[in-house]
NUZA-87163 format. One record per residue: residue in one letter; x, z, y of N, C-alpha, C in turn. Coordinates in steps of 0.1 Angstrom, whole numbers, plus 5000, padded with zeros to 4 digits. Atoms other than C-alpha are relative to their C-alpha. Example, Ala and Ser with C-alpha at 12.3 -4.5 7.8 and 13.67 -1.06 7.14 Angstrom:
! residues 2
a500950004988512350784955500950005012/s499150004989513750714989499250085011/
***
This chain:
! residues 629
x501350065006893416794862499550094989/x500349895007893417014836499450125001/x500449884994893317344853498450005006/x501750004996890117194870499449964993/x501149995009888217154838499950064995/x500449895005888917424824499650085008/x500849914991888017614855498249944998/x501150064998884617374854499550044985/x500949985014884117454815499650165001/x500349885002884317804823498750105010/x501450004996881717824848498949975000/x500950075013879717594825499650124990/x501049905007879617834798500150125006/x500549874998879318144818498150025001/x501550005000875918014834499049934991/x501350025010874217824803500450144991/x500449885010875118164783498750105005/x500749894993873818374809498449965001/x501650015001870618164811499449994985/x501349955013870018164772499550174995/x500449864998870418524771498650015009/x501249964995867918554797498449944994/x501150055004865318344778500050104988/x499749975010866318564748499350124997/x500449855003864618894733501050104998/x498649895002867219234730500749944984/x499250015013867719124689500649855008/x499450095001868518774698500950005010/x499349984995870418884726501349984994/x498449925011872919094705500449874989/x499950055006873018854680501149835003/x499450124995873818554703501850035008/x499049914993876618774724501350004984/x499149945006878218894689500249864993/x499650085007878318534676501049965005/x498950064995880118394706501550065001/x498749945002882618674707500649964989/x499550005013883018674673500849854990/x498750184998884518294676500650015008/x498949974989886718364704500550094994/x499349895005887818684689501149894984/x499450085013888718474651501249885011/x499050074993890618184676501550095001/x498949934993892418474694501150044987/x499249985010893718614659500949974995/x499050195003894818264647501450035010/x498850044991897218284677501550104998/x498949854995898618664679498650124990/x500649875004897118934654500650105005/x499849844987898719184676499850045010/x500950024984896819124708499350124998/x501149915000894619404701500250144992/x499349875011895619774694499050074994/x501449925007893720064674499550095015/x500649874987893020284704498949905013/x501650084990890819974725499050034999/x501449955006887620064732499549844998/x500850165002884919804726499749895016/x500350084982884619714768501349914999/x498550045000888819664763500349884994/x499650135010888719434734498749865007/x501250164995885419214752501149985010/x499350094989887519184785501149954995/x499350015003890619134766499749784989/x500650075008888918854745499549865008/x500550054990887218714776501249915010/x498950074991890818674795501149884996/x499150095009892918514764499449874999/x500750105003890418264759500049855014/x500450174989890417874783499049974997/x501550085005887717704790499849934995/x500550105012887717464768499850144985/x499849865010888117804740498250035003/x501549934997884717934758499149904996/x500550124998883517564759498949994984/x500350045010883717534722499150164991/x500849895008882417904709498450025007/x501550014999879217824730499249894994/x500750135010878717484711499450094985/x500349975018879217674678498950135001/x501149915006876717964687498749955006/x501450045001873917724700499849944988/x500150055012874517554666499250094989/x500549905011873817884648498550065007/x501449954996870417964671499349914995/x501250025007867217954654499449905009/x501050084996865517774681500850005019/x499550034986866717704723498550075006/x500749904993865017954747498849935006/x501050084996861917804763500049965019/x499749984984863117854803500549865001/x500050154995863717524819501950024999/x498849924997867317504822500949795007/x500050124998869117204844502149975003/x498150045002873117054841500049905011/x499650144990874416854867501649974996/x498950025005877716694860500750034988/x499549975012878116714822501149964998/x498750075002880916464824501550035002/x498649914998883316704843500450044987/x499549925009883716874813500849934989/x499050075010885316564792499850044984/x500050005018885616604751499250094994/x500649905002884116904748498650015007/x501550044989880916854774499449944991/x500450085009880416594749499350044990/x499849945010880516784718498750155003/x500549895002878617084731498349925001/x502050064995875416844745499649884987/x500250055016875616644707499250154994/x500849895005874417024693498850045009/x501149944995872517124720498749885001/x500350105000870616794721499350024990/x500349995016869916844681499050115000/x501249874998868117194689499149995007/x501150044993866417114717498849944994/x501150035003864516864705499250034990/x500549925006863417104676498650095011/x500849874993861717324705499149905012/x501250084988858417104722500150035018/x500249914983858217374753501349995010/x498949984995861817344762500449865009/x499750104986862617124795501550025006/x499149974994865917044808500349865009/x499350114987867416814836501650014998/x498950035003870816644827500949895010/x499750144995872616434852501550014998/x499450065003875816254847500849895007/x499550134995878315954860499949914990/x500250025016877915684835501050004991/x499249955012879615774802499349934988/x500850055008879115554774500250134986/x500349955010879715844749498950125003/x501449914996877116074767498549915000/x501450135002874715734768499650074985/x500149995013875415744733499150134995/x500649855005874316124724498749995002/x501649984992870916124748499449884995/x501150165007869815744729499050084990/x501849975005865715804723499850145011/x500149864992866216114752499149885013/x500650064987863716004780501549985011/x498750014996867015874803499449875014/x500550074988866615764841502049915005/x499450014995869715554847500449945017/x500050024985870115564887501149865003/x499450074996872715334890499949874998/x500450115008871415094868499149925009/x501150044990868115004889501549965014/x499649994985870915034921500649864998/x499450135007873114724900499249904998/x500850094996870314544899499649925006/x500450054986869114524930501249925007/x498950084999872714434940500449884998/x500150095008872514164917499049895003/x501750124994869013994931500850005014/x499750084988870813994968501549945003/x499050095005874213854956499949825004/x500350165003874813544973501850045009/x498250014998878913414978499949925016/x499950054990879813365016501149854997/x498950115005881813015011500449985017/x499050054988882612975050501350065004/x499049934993884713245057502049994995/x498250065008888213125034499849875011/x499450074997887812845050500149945016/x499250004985888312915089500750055002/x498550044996891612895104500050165002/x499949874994893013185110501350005013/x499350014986894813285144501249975002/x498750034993898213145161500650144998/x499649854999900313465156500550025015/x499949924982900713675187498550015002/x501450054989897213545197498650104996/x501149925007893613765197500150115003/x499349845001895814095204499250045017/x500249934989894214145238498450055001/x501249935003890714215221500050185001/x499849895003891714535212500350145014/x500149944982892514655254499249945007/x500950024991889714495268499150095002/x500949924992887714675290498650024993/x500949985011884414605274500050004983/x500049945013885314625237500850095001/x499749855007887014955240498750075006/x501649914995883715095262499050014989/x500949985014881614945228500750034990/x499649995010884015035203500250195001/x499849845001884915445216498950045003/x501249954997881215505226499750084987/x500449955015879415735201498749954999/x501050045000876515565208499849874989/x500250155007874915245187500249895011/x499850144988875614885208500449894992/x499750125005876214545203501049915011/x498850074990879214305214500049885001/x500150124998878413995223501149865000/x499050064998881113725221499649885005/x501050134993879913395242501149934999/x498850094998882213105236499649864997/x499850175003882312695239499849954991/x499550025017882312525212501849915002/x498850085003885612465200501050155007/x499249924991886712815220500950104991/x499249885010887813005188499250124996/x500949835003884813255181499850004986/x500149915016884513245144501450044997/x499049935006888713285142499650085005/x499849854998888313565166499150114992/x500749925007885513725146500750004981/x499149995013887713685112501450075005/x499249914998890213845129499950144999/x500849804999888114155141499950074986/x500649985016887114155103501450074994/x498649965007890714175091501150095007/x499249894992892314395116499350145006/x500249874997889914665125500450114994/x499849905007890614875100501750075002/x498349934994894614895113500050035012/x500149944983893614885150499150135004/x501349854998891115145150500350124989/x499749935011891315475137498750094995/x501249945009888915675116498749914997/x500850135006887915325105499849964983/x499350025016889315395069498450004992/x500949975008885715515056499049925005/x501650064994883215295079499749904990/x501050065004880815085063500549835011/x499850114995882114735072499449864993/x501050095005880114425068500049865006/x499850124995880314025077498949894997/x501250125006878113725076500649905009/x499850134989879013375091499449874994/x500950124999876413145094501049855002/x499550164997877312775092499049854993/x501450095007875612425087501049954993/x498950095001879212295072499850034983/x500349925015878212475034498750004997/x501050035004874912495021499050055006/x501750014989871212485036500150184999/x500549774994871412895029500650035003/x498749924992874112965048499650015013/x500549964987872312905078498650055004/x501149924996869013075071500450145006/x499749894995868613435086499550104988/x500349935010866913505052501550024988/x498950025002870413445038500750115006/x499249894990872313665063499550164996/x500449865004870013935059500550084983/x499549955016870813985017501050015006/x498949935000874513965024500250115009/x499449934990874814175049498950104992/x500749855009872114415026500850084993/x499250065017874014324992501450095009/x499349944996877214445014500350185006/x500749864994875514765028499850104985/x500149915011874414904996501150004990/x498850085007877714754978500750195004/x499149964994879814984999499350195001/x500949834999877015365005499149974989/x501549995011874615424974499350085008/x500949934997873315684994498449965008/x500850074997871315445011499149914992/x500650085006869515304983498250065000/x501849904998866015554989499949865006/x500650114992865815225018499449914988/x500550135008865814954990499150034990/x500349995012864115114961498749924996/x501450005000860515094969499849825003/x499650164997861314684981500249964992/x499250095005863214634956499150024983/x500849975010860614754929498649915001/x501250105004857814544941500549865005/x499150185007860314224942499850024989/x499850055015861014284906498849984994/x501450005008857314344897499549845004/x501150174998856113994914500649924987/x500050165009858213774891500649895010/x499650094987859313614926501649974992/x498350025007862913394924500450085009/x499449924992863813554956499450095012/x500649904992863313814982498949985014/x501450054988860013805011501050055007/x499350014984861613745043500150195006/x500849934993859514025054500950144994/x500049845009860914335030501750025002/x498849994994864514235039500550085014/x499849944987863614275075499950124998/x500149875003862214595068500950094995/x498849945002865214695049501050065012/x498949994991867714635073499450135013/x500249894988865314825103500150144997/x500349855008864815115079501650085000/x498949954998868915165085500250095009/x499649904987868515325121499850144997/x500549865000866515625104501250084990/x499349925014869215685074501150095010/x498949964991872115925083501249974990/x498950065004874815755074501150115005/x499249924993878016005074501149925007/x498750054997880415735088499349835005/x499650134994880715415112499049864988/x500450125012878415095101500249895011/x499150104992880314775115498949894995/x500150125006878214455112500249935007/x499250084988880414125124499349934992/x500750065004878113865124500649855011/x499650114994879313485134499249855003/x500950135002877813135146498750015001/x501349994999874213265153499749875004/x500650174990874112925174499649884984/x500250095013874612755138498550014992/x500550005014871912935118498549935006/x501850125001868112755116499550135014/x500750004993866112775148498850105005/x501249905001863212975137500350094994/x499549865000863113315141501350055004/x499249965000866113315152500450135015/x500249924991865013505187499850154993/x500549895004863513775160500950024998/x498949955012866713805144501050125011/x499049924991868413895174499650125007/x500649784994865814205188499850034986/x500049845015865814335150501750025004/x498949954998869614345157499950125014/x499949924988869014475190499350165001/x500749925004866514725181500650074990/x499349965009868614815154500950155007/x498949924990871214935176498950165013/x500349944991868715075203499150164991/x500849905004866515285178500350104990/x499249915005869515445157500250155004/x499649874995869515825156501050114996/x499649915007871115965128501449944997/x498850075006874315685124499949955012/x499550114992876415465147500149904992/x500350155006875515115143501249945013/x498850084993878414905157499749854997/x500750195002877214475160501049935008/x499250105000879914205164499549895000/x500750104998878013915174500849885006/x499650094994879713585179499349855001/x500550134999878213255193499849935009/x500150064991877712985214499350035008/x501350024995875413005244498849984993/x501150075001872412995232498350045009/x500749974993869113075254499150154991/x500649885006867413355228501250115004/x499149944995871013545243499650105012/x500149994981869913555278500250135004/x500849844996868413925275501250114996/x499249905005871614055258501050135004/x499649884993873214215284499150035011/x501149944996870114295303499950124998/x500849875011869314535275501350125000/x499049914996872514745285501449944983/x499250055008874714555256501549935007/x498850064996878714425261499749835000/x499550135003879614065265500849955007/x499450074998882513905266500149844998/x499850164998883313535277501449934992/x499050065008885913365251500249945006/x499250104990886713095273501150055013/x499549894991887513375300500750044996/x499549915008889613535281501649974992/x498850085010891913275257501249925005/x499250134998894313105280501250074999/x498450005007897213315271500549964987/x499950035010896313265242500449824993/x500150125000896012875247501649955002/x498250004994899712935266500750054986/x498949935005901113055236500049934987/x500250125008899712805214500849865000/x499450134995901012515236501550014999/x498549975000904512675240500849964982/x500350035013904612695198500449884993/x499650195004904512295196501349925009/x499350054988906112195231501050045000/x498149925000909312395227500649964988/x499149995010910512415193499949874992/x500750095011908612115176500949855012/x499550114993909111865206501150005010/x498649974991911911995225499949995012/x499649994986911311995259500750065008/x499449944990913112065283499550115010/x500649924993912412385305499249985012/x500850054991910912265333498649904993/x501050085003908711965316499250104991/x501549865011907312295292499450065004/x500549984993906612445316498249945009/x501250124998904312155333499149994994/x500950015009903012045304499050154990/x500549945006901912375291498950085009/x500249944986900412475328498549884999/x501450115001898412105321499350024989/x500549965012897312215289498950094999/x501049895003896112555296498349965007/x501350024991893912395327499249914992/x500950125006892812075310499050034988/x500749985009891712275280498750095004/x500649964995889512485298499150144990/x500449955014889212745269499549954987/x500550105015888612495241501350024991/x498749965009891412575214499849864994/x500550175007889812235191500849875012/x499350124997891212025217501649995000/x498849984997894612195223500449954986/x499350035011894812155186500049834998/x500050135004893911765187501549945012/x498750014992896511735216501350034992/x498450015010899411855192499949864987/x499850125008898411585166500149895002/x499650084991898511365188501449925004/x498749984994901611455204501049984989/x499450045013903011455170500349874993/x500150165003902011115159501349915014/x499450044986903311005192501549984998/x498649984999906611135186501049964988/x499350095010907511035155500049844998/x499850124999907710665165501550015007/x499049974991910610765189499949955010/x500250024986910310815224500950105009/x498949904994912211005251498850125001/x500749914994910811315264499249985010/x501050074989908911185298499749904992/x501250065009907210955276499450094992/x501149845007905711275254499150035010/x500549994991905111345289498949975003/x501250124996903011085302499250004986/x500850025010901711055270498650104998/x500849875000900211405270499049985016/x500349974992898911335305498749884996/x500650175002897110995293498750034988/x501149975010895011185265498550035004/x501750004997891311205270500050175002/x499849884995890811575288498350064993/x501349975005886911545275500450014986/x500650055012886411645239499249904991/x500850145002884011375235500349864998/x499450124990885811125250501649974985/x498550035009888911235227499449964987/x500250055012886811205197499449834999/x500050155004885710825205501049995000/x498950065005889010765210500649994987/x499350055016890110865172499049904996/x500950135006886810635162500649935004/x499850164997887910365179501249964990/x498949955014891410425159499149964986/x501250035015889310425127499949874998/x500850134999887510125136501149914996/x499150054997890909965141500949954985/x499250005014892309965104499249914987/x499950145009891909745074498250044993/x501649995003888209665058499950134992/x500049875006888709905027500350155005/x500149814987890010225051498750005004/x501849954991886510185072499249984988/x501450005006884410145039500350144994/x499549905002886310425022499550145012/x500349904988886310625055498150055002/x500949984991882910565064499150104987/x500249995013881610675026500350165000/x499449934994883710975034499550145007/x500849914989882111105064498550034996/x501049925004878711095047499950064993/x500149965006879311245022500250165002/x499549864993881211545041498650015010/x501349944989878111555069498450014992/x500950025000875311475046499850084984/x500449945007875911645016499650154999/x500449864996874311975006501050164995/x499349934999877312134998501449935002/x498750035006881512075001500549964990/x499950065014882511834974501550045001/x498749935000886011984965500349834997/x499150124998888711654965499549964983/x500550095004887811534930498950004999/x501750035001884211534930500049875010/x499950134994885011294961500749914992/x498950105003887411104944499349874990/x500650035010884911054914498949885007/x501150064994882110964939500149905007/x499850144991883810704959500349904988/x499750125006884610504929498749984992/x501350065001880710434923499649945009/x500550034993879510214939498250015007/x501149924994876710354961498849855010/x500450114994875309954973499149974989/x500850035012872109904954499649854998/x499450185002873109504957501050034994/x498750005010876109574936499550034986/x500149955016875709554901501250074993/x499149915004876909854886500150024987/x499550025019878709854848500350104997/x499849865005878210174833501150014992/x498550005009882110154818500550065004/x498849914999884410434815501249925004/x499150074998887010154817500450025011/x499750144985885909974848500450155012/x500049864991885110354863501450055005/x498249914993889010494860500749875005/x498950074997890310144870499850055022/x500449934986888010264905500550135009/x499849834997889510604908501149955009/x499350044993891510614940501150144994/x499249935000895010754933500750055011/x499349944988896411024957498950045011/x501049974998892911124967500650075014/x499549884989894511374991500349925012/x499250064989896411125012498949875001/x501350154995893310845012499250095010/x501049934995891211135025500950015016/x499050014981894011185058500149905004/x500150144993894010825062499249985005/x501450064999890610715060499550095014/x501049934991889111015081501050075010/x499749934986891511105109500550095001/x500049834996891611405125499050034997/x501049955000888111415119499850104987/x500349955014888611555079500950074999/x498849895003890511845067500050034982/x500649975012891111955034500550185002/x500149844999890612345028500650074987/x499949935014891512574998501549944991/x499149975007894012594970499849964985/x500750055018894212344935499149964998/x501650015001891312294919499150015006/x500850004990889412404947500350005013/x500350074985890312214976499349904999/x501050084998887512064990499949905017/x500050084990886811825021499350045011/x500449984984885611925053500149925018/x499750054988885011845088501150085008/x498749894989887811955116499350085005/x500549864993885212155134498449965003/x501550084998881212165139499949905006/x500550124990881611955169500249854997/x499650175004882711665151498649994993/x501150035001879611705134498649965008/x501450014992877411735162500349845004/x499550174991879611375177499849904993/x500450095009878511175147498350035000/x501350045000874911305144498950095013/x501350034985873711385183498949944998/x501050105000870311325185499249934989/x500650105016869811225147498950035000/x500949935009866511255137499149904992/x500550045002864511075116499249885006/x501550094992862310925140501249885015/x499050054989865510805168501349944988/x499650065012867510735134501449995009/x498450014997871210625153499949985016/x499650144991870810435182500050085017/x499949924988870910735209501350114998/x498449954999874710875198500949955000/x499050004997877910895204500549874993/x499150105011878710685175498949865000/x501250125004875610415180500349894999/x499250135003877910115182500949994994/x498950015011880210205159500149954987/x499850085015881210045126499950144988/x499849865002880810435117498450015001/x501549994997876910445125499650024983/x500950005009874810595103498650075000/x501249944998870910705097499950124991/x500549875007869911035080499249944990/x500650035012867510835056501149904988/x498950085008869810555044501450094994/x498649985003872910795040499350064988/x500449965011870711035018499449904986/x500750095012869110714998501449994993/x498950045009873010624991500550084994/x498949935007874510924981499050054981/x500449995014871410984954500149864994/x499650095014872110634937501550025000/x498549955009875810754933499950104989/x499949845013874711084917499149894988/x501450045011871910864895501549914996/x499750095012874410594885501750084995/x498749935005877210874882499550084984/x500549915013874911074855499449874990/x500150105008874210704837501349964993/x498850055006877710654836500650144987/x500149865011877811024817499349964984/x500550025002875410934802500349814987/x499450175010876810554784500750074991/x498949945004879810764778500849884992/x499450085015881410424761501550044999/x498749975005884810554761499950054987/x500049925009883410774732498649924989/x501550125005880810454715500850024987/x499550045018883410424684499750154994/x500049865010883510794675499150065002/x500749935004880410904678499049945000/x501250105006877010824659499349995008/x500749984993874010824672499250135003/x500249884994872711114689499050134990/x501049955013870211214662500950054991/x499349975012873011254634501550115010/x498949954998875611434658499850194991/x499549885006877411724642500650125010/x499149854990879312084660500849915009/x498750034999882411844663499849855012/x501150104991879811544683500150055014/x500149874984879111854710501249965004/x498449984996882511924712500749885009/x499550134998883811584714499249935019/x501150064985880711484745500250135014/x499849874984881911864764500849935003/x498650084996885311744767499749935010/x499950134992884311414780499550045016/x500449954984881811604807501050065007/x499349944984884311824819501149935004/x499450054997886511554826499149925011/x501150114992883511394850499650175008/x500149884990884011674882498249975007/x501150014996881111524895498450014998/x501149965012878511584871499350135009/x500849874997877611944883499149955016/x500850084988876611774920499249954998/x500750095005874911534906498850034997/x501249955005872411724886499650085004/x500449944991872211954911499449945011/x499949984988871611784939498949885006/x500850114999869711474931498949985008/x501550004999866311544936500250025014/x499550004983867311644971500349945009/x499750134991868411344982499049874999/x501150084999865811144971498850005007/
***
């Protein structure tokens, strides 16, 4: 490292010497020449007064003077003889990478800095990586920082994917036959741009397999180390902007520019008349633009976008979204664009392999994977015997019909089942007896549900709207907080910290597995595990058909003790948030020790944070209210 800054200092001051000389007249020449020697020469001395005999001529002692000297030595006798010039030559003169040079770079552009701006006519060009002691030096220097504006922009399309932690990730063994399939090695070795369609069920495993692609390309593929890799997974299970396409587009921008600056010429001009409007967030329209303006850049390396659940994200536009993808791919000249598209049927699809694009059938595809799933539980967990594993794994693969969601409801099943104690042909029959429709399996856990004590179904049902109807994942205590308000605007509610914690259900974790089934999961780690559904389709099997205007009475669940409307569930969850921020709001746990709000003191605050951040539900609350009303 060394060797290459002083190689860098010394090609530094060869050509700013050589260009002030050339600005220079013959006296100031000589003058400038005999100073710099004449400080390299005094160093040399210091070291070895015998370096230099009487018989040198004057050529002997300059090369001689020239070779003893490092570049940091040369570095520092060009600082000290622009220090001693009268004035800096008037020729434009331009530095690129001051910073190579380290302590001394520093040091010499502090002097030269100081002269310069003595001399009006004198123009120079300085660029840099950022350095806060070179910031430092050039403070009141006209100063363009590039990176700065680029952090920015970065910063305006910053938004946190929250789906992708929390789907499942693959059965081991399973997924590995992506990587030898016919059509994804034809789109993955092409040098062309293309897109890979993944078409699957619901319930068939396409967002794991696309979190897989995500986490394993870069070991199964090679000269994948430098590409440009990028994700987005739409979902309605997290917040309303997870399933716009105006959403999708920033991350997957915000990821793009994250990863190549050299692509920021695209955003600049966009991203300069966003900042000028004053807008909160980006025009639909300048994103698109963005993103198409990708085919023309020349990207020196692979740009991967895996994009999941298109079936999930909002309706409109969503045909456009998919010929700008397409277009993307077809009108690329200067980069390979590589697109990982995973999603249900949906009819804006149709054209996808028309247009000369891949697609593979996930349901086609998963039943070894389904066989290797089923083997996993049926052998080591329940013991079967070889023959009945056989069977049963043979009924499994067929009856699933590439649906992974049910194979997985069939083990918990089988599970339950078994820990009552039964022989083996009873597992058997039992597994033969299970509902083969998804639909069919999920009334069956309702009915289950239904079946349990008053508090489980009020708890439960409280539960489910809260998981389907709120506008984000309420992590386990935010629920815990929220179920012990009463959300029945016939219940008179007692704004008491008392009465509040006598309501808190203990063991939150294990009420939530009770109450909701199979149908509820919890996701994450500590403090941030939060509640979830088992899989979209349990959402769709609760609200089939909802709409405002048909309200319950045409789904799955319309006679259920589980039934609920889209207007009523939202009226209840905002008088929870309203009498959760009253109960904040009373605060009488804290009535003796503190005055009245007018007279509080530092130690008042203090005393009233505490109490909030002891109230998880609070941040929802004030967030979220107005929204449900």
């Amino acid at each position: 490292m060394l060797e290459k800054e002083t190689s860098v200092a010394t090609s530094f001051t060869n050509s700013v010497l050589h260009h002030i000389l050339n600005g220079s007249d013959d006296n100031q020449a000589r003058s400038i020449v005999t100073t710099f020697l004449s400080t390299l020469l005094h160093r040399i001395l210091e070291r070895d007064q015998c370096y230099f005999r009487e018989e040198d001529s004057s050529v002997i002692i300059v090369k001689k003077i020239l070779k003893a000297s490092s570049g940091r030595e040369l570095l520092r006798a060009l600082t000290e003889t622009v220090v001693k010039l009268e004035k800096i030559p008037d020729t434009p003169l331009i530095i690129d990478g001051i910073d190579k040079l380290g302590k001394e770079g520093a040091q010499f552009l502090q002097k030269f800095c100081s002269k310069a701006i003595v001399n009006p006519k004198f123009k120079a060009l300085l660029t840099c990586r950022p350095d806060p002691q070179i910031k430092e030096i050039v403070d009141g220097v006209l100063c363009i920082e590039y990176n700065k504006e680029r952090q920015e922009c970065l910063n305006s399309l910053l938004h946190d994917d929250t789906r992708y932690d929390k789907i499942s990730k693959e059965h081991k063994g399973s997924l590995e036959w992506l990587w030898t399939h016919e059509k994804y090695q034809k789109w993955s070795s092409s040098e062309r741009s293309s897109l890979l369609y993944i078409e699957g069920k619901p319930g068939s495993g396409k967002s794991t397999l696309a979190k897989y692609f995500w986490e394993n390309l870069m070991g199964e593929e090679q000269n994948t180390s430098s590409s440009i890799i990028v994700k987005y997974f739409y979902t309605l299970r997290g917040t309303t902007l997870e399933l716009t396409h105006e959403n999708m587009l920033r991350s997957v921008l915000y990821s793009i520019l994250k990863q190549d600056e050299t692509c920021f010429s695209l955003f600049q001009s966009k991203f300069r008349e966003f900042r000028s409007s004053n807008d909160s967030k980006w025009p639909y329209t300048s994103l698109q633009h963005i993103l198409s303006s990708l085919a023309s850049h020349p990207f020196t390396k692979r740009l991967y976008l895996i994009i999941d659940a298109m079936d999930e994200s909002e309706e409109n536009d969503r045909r456009e979204i998919i010929e700008l993808l397409c277009r993307l791919c077809a009108e690329s000249q200067s980069c390979i664009i590589k697109i990982f598209l995973a999603s249900r049927p949906v009819p804006q699809f149709n054209h996808v392999a028309e247009k000369g694009h891949h697609v593979i059938r996930l349901q086609d595809e998963n039943e070894k994977d389904i066989s290797k799933f089923a083997r996993s539980f049926l052998g080591p967990d329940l013991d079967l015997p070889p023959e009945m594993l056989d069977q049963a794994t043979e009924y499994i693969v067929e009856k699933a019909q590439g649906v992974f969601i049910w194979v997985y409801l069939v083990k918990e099943k089988l599970f339950e089942y078994a820990e009552r104690g039964c022989t083996k042909k009873q597992i058997f029959d039992f597994l033969i007896s299970l509902p083969t429709d998804l639909e069919e399996f999920y009334r069956d856990i309702l009915c289950e549900l239904e079946k349990r004590e008053e508090p489980d179904i009020k708890d439960g049902f409280r539960m489910f709207r809260f998981v389907l109807f709120a506008y984000r994942p309420l992590r386990l205590q935010e629920l815990r907080h929220a179920l012990a308000i009463p959300d029945d605007p016939d219940v008179e509610f007692l704004t008491s910290d008392e009465s509040f914690e006598e309501d808190l259900i203990q063991g939150i974790d294990k009420r939530v597995v009770h109450c909701g089934g199979n149908f509820l999961v919890i996701k994450g780690l500590y403090e941030d595990r939060s509640v979830h559904l088992m899989h979209q389709t349990v959402r769709e099997f609760f609200l089939l058909y909802n709409t405002p205007v048909t309200g319950f009475f045409n789904r799955p669940t319309a006679m259920s003790r589980f039934r609920m409307s889209y207007g009523d569930s939202h009226i209840r969850i905002s008088i929870t948030c309203f009498r959760y921020l009253m109960l904040c709001a009373a605060n009488t746990s804290l009535e003796k020790d503190l005055p009245n709000v007018d007279s509080w003191i530092p130690k008042h605050f203090d005393a009233y944070a505490k109490y909030l951040n002891e109230r998880p539900f609070i941040n929802y609350a004030l967030s979220h209210l107005t929204q449900h009303i």
